[in-house]
Structures are given as structure tokens and as C-alpha cells.
KOLTIMI-417855 format. One record per residue (C-alpha): z, y, x. Coordinates in steps of 0.5 Angstrom, whole numbers, padded with zeros to 4 digits, always signed. Layout:
BEGIN
ZYX
...
***
This chain:
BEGIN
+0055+0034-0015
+0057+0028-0010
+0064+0028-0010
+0064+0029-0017
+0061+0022-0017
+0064+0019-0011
+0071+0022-0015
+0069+0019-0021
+0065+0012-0020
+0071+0010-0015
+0077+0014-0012
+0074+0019-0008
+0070+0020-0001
+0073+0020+0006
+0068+0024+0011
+0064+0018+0013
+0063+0017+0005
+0060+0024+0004
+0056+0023+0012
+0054+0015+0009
+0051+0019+0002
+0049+0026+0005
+0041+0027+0002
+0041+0021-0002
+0037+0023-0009
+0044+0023-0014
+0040+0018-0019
+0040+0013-0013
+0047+0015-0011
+0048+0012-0019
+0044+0007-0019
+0047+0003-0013
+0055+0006-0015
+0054+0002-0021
+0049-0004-0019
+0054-0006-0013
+0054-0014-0014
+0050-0014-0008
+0054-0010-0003
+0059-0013+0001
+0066-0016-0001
+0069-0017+0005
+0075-0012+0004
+0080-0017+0004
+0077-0019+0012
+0079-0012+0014
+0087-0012+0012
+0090-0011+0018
+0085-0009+0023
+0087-0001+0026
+0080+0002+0024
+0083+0002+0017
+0089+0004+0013
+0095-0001+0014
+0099-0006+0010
+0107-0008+0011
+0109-0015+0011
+0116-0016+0009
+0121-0019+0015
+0119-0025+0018
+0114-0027+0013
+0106-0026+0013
+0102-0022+0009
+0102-0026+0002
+0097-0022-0003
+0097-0029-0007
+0105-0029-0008
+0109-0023-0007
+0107-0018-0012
+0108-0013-0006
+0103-0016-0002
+0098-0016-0008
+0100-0009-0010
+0098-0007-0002
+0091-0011-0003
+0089-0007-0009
+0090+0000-0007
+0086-0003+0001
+0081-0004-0004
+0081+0003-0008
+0081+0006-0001
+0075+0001+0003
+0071-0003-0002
+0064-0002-0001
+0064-0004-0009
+0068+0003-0012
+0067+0002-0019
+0069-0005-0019
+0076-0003-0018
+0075+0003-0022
+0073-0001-0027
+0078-0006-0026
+0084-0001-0027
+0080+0002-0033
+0080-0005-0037
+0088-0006-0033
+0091-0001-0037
+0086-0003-0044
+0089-0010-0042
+0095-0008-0041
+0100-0014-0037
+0106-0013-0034
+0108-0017-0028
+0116-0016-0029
+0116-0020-0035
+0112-0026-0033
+0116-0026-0027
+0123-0026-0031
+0120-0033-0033
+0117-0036-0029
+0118-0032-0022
+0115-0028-0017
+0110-0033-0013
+0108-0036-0020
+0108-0029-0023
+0103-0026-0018
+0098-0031-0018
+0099-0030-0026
+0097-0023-0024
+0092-0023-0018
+0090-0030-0015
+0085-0031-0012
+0082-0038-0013
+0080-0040-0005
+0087-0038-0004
+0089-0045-0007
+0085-0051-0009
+0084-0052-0017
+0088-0045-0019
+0084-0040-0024
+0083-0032-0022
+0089-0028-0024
+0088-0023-0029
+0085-0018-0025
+0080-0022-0021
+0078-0024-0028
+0078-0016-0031
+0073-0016-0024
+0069-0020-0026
+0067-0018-0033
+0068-0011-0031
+0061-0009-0032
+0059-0015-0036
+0060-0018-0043
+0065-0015-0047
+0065-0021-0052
+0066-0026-0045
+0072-0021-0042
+0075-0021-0049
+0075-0029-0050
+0078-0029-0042
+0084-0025-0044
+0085-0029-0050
+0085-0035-0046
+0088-0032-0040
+0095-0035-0038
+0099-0027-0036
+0096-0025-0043
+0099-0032-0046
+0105-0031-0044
+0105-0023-0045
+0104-0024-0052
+0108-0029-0053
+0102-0034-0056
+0106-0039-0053
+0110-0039-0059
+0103-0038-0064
+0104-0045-0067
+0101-0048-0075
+0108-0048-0078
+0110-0041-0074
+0105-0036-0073
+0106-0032-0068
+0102-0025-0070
+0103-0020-0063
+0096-0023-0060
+0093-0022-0065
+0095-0015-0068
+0093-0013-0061
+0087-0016-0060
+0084-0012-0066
+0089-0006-0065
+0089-0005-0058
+0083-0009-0056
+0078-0009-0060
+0077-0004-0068
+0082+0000-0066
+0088+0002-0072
+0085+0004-0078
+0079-0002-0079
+0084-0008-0080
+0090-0010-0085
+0096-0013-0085
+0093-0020-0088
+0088-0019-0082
+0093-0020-0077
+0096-0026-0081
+0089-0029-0080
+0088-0027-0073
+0095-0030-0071
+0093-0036-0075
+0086-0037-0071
+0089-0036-0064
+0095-0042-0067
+0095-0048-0060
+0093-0043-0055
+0098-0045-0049
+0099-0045-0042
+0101-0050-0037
+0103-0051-0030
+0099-0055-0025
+0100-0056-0018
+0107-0058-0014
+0111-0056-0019
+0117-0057-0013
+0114-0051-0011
+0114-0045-0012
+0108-0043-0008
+0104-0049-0009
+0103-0049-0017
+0100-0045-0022
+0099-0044-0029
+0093-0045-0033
+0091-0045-0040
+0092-0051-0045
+0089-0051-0052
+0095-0055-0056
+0089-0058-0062
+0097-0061-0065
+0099-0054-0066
+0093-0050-0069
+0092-0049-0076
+0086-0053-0079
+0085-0048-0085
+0080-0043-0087
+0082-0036-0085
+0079-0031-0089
+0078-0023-0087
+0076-0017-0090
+0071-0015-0085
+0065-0018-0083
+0065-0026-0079
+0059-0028-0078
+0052-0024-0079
+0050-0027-0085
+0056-0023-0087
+0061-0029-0089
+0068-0026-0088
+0072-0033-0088
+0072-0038-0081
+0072-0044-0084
+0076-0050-0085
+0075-0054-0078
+0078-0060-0075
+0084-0059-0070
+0080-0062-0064
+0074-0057-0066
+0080-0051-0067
+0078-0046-0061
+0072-0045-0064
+0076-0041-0069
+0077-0036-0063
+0071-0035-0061
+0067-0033-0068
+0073-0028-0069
+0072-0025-0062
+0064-0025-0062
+0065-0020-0070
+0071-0016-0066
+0066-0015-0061
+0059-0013-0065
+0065-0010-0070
+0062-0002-0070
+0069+0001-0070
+0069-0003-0063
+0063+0000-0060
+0066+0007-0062
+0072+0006-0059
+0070+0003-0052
+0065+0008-0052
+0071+0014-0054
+0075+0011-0049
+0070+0011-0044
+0068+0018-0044
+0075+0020-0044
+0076+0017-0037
+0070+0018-0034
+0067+0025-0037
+0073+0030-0040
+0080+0028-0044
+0080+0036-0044
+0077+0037-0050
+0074+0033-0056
+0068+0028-0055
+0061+0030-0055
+0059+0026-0061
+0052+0025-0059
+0054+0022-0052
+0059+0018-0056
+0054+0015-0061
+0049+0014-0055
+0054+0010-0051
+0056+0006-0058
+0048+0004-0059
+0047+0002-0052
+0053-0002-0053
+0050-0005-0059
+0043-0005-0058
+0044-0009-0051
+0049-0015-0053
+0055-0011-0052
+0053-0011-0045
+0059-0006-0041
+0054-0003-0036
+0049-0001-0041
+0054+0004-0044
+0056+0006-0036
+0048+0006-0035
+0048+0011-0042
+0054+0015-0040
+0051+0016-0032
+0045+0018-0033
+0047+0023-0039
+0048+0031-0038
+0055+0031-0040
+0056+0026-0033
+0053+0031-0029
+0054+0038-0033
+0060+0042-0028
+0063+0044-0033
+0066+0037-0035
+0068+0037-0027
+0076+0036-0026
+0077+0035-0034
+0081+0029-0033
+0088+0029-0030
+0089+0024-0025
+0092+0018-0025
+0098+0017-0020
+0094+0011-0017
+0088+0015-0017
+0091+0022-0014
+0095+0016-0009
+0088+0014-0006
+0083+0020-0006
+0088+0024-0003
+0089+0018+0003
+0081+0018+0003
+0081+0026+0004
+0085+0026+0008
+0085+0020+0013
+0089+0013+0014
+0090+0012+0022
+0097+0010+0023
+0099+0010+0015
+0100+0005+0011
+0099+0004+0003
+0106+0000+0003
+0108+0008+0004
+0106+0010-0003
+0110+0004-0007
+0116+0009-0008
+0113+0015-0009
+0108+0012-0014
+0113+0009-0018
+0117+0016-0019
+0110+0019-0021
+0110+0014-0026
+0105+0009-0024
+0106+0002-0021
+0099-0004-0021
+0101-0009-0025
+0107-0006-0029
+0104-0002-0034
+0110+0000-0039
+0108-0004-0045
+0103-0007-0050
+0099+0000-0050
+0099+0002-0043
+0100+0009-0040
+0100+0014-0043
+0094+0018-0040
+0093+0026-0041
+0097+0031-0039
+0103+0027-0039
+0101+0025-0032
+0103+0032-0030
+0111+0033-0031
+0116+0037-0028
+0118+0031-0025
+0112+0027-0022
+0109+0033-0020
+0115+0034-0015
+0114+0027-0012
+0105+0028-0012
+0108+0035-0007
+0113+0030-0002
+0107+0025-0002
+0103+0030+0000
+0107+0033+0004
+0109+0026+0008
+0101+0024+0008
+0099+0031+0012
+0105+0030+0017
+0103+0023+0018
+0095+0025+0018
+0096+0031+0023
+0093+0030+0029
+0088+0028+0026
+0087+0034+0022
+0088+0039+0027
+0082+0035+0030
+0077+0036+0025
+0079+0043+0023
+0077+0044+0031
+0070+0047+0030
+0073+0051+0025
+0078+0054+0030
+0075+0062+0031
+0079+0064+0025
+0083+0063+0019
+0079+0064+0014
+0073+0059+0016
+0079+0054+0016
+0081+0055+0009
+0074+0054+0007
+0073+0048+0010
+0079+0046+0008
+0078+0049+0001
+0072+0044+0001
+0075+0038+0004
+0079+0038-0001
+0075+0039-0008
+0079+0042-0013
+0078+0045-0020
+0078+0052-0016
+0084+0057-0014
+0085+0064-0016
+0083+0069-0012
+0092+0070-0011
+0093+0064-0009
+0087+0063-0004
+0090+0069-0001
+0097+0067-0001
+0094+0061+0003
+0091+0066+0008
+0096+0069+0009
+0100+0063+0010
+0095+0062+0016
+0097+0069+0019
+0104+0068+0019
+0103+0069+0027
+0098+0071+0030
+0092+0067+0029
+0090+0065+0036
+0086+0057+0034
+0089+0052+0039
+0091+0046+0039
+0098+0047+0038
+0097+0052+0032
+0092+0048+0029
+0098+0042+0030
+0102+0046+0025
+0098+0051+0021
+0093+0045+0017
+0098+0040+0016
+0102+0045+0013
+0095+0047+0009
+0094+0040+0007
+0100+0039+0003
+0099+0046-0001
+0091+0044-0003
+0093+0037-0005
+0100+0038-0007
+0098+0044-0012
+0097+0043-0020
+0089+0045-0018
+0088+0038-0014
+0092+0035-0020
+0085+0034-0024
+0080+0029-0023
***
């Protein structure tokens, strides 16, 4: 049950997390895994020291996680694998594959310094430069859906993404706002063409700005702007519900008064029922079972917390954590991993000592899964499209490289398990939580063990449990979450 929550509230546990936990009462464990605001925010203090996995700088440049995108995608996989807050990050990825944003377009206008802190800045990096995107996500991860909405639609990535830029009262631009309600909010099916005409209409004058040293890539920011002189000032009219009252119409408003528009279309989509089922279905599916169809019940539980608890994101968590179907075996390994996810439980599980994250750039790319480069609007597609021919063989030469770099290490902890193979196996079996083998399989691993006479040393422990490794975590068993 441990793993199972440490697997699913974060990106796994390492040996020292399984130790850090062990004996504590599994509704603790949740409680404070999802009331983490007091724990520790000094992972970024921990780049570069040896006791932790490690980062790559480029040639002659220091580590720039604020302006170099390959820098930032490192920080963010150090902090899946060492933040004493997991479900924060976890939650980050959630909401960056809902808010799906992509780097590569960014940069092609604005280029890559700008484009990063677009992406993930962090403010203390820069004075007067606002959060990236992610660090935004971050900080609404388990708050106010309305707040984290509103925040997207005034964030300069997503500005730029959707083209609001572009939005103005004698041209509507409708991307943002068919996909503030397609994608983010009611979900197809609750909204109509003249919906998002009226939603594009709303969000006319949102714009973004660069500030700083503009002569200077690495000293200038974009920040949002509301262009009053762009907005349309008309009434815009819905076929759903505006206000409580059930007024459908946001009224005719003075340009300078204009945001105001946004912010009552965003606080209906947010109360909108259709949304909380959706957040709720979608929140299941990612933390409980995308096997199989979702437990109504649990779903409609999630939905009325969300709505009872002033669309607060953590009472849903709260419903969804403390729920039967969370903590029911049979719900165990119902979720195909995503890469980023195998990448960073298999690094967890396996040690990090002499490894650096830099070496799953490539590999999660031929996987299918780069930070910050979702493939378009509707972000990745979940499921079992994970797990094709092609991916699979780049999750088993990752594995194979992981546990050839790790193998000292292994063969060190494997050591009180030495007297024969099976013990091994079956530490290793455990080590490495799987949705199960089969009896053939295990024997095959058996025997892989006994392929020369078993005699536990140094040297045969050296070859034998790295070579183990790479057939647990590269096999499809271990591809589940």
C-alpha cells in the first residue's frame, strides 16, 4: 500500500522514502502527502551536490534553469526525483498536460532565453519578472480552479500559445476561447459555436508585453497587458448560465472596465457542473484506474466536493484520497505510465549515484514525452498509446543503461540477499513494484540468475543484479503505474 501511494501521490520511493515512511499510519502518509505546504522547498539548493542525482551544464556555461530550456527540463525532473512536496510536481505535470503549452512555439518567436522563463521562471531569478507558467501551475496545483483558470488566461505563454495576442474587437481571435471551455473547463458537448464567438469577444485586449533590458535576451521578460483600446465593450450573450442569478448576458462594460468580462465567464465555467465532472473524470483517471470505466460514485463525490468547497482542487484530492477505490488493490498498476513518470520512478528505484537526469533527454523523447513540449492544444495522448513497439524499446535501453550505470550499487544492496538466487529475485521482485509476473516469466528470471553456477559474490552479484534490473524495469509488468 505504501508504494502504491508514494507511486501515485508523487513519482515513486527510493529505499530512504520506503525507511522515511515505514510504520507510519497510511492515512498520515496521505494527509501530510497532500497538506505538504509546510515541507521544505529547498530542492533547487540541492543541484549539484554528489549526494544527489546530477545535472549537465552545456560547455563553458553555468547552470541556467531560468534561460536554457535544457537547464529547466533538468531542474524539473531533480525536483520529481527530491522534492519533499511530490504531489506538488505531480500535480504540476497533471495541470501541464491539461494546460498544454509548448516551448518550441514560444521560442521560434521570442527565443530561447525568453521562451524558458515564458515556461518556468522563477521570479527571485530576475527582479520584477512574474512566474513561468509552471511555477504558476505550482502554486494553484491544489487551490482555486476559478484562480488557475483566470492565471492561464492572463499568462504570457498561454497568450502567445493561443494567439490572444491577435484577439482584438474588430477581429476576434476564437483559439482561447474555444479551448477555455473545450479543453479547460465544460468539455465538448456543453457549449456552442456562438458560445465561443462570445468567449473570444470576452477575452478581446488580452495581450502580452516585454519588459527589462530588451538589448538582452537574458535580461527581459514578457509580461501580460490588457490592451482597454482592443476590447469589445458590447454585451455578450451565452446559452449557459453567467451569473448565479442565472443571467446568461455579460453586460455592456467601458473598455477600461473590460477584464471584468473575463473574470465572470471564468468564475461560470468554474461553478459549470459539466467542469466539475470533467476535473473530477479526469482526476480519477489519473490517479485511480484508466483501464476500465469510472466509478460513478466516486466521481460524483469528487464532482460535489469540488462544488460544495468553492471549486477548491484539494477537497476533490481530499474525496478521491480517502476513497475505497484509491486504496482497493485491484485499482493497483491501472495506469500506464507516462514516460517522464517511468523515467523518474525507475531512477528513484533504482539509485542516482554517478547519474545525471541530462541522460534521459533523449531517451524520453524517443518515448514520446519531452517537459514542456506537449505535441499541441490537447496535449498527449494518455493510455495505452504509452506503450508502443517503438517506446517500449527506448523504456528497455533506458533500463538497460540505468542499471549498468547503477551497478555497484546494486550489487551492494542485493548483498544480504546473496545465499541464493531466489532470495535475490524476490528482493529484487520487491524493490521494484510490478502489477505481477507470471510464474514463466519468474522462472525465466531464475534461471536467468542460474545461468553459472550461483556461488553470490561480489563479481557475480556485479553482473547478475544489473542484468536482473533491466529485465524488471524494462519488461511491459513495470510499464504500469
Amino acid at each position: 500500500m505504501l508504494e502504491h501511494i508514494l507511486r501515485r501521490m508523487g513519482f515513486g520511493a527510493s529505499p530512504a522514502d520506503l525507511a522515511l515512511w515505514a510504520g507510519v499510519p497510511i492515512d498520515t502518509v496521505i494527509d501530510r502527502l497532500l497538506n505538504y505546504e509546510s515541507a521544505s522547498t529547498d530542492h533547487d539548493a540541492k543541484i549539484g551536490s554528489p549526494e544527489y542525482v546530477g545535472i549537465t551544464t552545456s560547455a563553458g556555461n553555468p547552470f541556467s534553469a531560468n534561460t536554457l530550456i535544457n537547464d529547466a527540463r533538468q531542474r524539473w525532473l531533480f525536483r520529481m526525483i527530491h522534492s519533499q512536496r511530490p504531489l506538488e510536481e505531480k500535480m504540476a505535470m497533471f495541470w501541464h498536460n491539461h494546460f498544454a503549452t509548448a516551448y518550441s512555439k514560444l521560442a521560434g518567436a521570442v527565443g530561447q532565453e525568453r521562451a524558458t522563463r515564458l515556461m518556468d521562471n522563477d521570479p527571485s531569478s530576475l527582479e520584477g519578472s512574474p512566474a513561468g507558467q509552471i511555477q504558476v501551475l505550482r502554486q494553484f496545483a491544489t487551490g482555486s480552479f476559478p484562480g488557475m483558470l483566470l492565471a492561464m488566461a492572463k499568462d504570457p505563454a498561454m497568450v502567445y500559445y493561443l494567439d490572444s495576442q491577435l484577439n482584438t474587437r474588430t477581429r476576434p481571435q476564437e483559439n482561447f476561447g474555444r479551448e477555455v471551455m473545450e479543453l479547460f473547463s465544460l468539455g465538448i458537448g456543453n457549449y456552442t459555436e456562438a458560445d465561443v464567438y462570445a468567449a473570444a469577444r470576452v477575452f478581446t485586449g488580452f495581450n502580452w508585453q516585454i519588459l527589462g533590458d530588451r538589448a538582452l535576451a537574458t535580461a527581459s521578460y514578457y509580461t501580460f497587458l490588457y490592451r482597454a483600446a482592443d476590447h469589445d465593450t458590447n454585451a455578450k450573450t451565452f446559452t449557459f448560465a453567467i451569473y448565479p442569478d442565472g443571467g446568461k448576458t455579460i453586460p455592456a462594460r467601458a473598455a477600461a472596465a473590460g477584464e471584468q468580462d473575463a473574470l465572470d465567464l471564468i468564475l461560470a465555467l468554474a461553478r459549470h457542473p459539466a467542469t466539475a465532472r470533467r476535473l473530477a473524470t479526469r482526476l480519477y483517471q489519473f490517479f485511480v484506474n484508466e483501464t476500465s470505466v469510472p466509478d460513478a460514485a466516486l466521481v460524483n463525490a469528487m464532482a460535489n466536493s469540488y462544488l460544495g468547497n468553492n471549486y477548491n482542487i484539494k477537497a476533490v484530492l481530499r474525496t478521491l484520497f480517502q476513497s475505497q477505490q484509491f486504496r482497493n488493490p485491484a485499482n493497483f498498476f491501472q495506469r500506464y505510465s507516462w514516460p517522464i513518470e517511468y523515467v523518474v520512478r525507475a531512477i528513484k528505484e533504482t539509485g542516482w549515484t554517478g547519474f545525471t537526469v541530462n541522460s534521459v533527454m533523449t531517451p524520453l523523447t524517443n518515448m514520446g514525452q519531452q517537459l514542456y513540449e506537449p505535441p499541441d492544444v490537447n496535449g498527449w495522448e494518455l493510455g495505452p498509446g504509452w506503450i508502443s513497439t517503438s517506446s517500449m524499446l527506448s523504456r528497455m535501453n533506458f533500463a538497460v543503461t540505468l542499471a549498468a550505470n547503477q551497478r555497484f550499487n546494486l550489487a551492494r544492496d542485493a548483498q544480504p540477499h546473496r545465499a541464493t538466487p531466489d532470495r535475490v529475485l524476490q528482493y529484487m521482485l520487491a524493490r521494484f513494484p510490478n502489477m505481477g509476473f507470471t510464474s514463466t516469466a519468474t522462472n525465466a528470471m531464475t534461471d536467468y540468475l542460474r545461468s553459472t553456477a550461483w556461488t553470490g559474490t561480489d563479481a557475480q552479484l556485479q553482473t547478475r543484479v544489473p542484468g536482473l534490473t533491466r529485465l524488471i524495469v524494462g519488461s511491459g509488468e513495470y510499464q504500469f503505474n
